[in-house]
N, C-alpha and C positions, 0 to 999 in steps of 0.2 A: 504494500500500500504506500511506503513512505517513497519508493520511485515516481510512483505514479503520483501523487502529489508536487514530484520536484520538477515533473515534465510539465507539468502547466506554469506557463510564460507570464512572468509578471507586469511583462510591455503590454498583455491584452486585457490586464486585469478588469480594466473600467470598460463602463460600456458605452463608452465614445468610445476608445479604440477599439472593442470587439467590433461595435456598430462600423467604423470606418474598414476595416480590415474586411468585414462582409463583403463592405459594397463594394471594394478594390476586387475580390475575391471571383465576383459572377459579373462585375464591368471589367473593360481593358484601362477605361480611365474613369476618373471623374472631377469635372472641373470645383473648385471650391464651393461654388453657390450650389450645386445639387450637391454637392456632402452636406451643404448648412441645411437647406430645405428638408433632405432625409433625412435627417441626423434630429432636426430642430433645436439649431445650436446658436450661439452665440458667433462671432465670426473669432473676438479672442480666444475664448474656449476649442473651437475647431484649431485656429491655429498653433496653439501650444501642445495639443495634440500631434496632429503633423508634426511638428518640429520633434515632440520627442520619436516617434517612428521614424522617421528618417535620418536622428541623430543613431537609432538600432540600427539602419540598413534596411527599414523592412517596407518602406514608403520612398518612390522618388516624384518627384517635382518636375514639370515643364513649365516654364514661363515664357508668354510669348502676348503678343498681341492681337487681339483682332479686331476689325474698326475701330485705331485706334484707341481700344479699352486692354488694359493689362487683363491677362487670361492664365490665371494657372489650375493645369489640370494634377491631377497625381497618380497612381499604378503602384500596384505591388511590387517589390524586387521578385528577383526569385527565392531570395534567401528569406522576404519576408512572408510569401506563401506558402517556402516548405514547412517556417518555421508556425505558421498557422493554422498548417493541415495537424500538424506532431500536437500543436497545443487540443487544435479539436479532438483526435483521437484521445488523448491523457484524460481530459473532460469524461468522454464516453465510456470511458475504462474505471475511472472515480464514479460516475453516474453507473454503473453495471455492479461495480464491487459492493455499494450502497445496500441495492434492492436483497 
């Protein structure tokens, strides 16, 4: 049990980063304002989020423009999907040992 405990990632603990890691998860991207809309986040809160995921490796960042408005989208690494497939399984292995 005490493995299975140590495999769930403390970068997903909350669930603004569960929630963002999802939607990175089943999109290829997502620009900031559908994370805020999905998510129903503040834009600081969303941001400091981000920033810690990507300070892990596990989120990157595009910034770019479009009609002249700043645009950033963001995407899972791979390092940060492998590491969020392992967190889910751990989860389901905790949630099974339980019952």
């Amino acid at each position: 049990m005490k493995e299975i405990i140590y495999a769930i990632n403390k970068e997903f603990e909350s669930r603004v980063r569960l929630g963002i890691m999802s939607v990175l998860m089943v999109n290829d991207q997502a620009d900031f304002n559908t994370l805020k809309e999905l998510l129903e986040l503040t834009d600081g809160n969303l941001s400091s989020h981000l920033k810690g995921l990507e300070k892990a490796g596990y989120v990157k960042a595009r910034k770019r423009f479009v009609n002249r408005k700043p645009n950033t989208t963001y995407s899972a690494t791979r390092a940060g999907r492998k590491a969020f497939e392992q967190h889910l399984r751990a989860l389901e292995q905790y949630i099974r040992k339980q019952r």
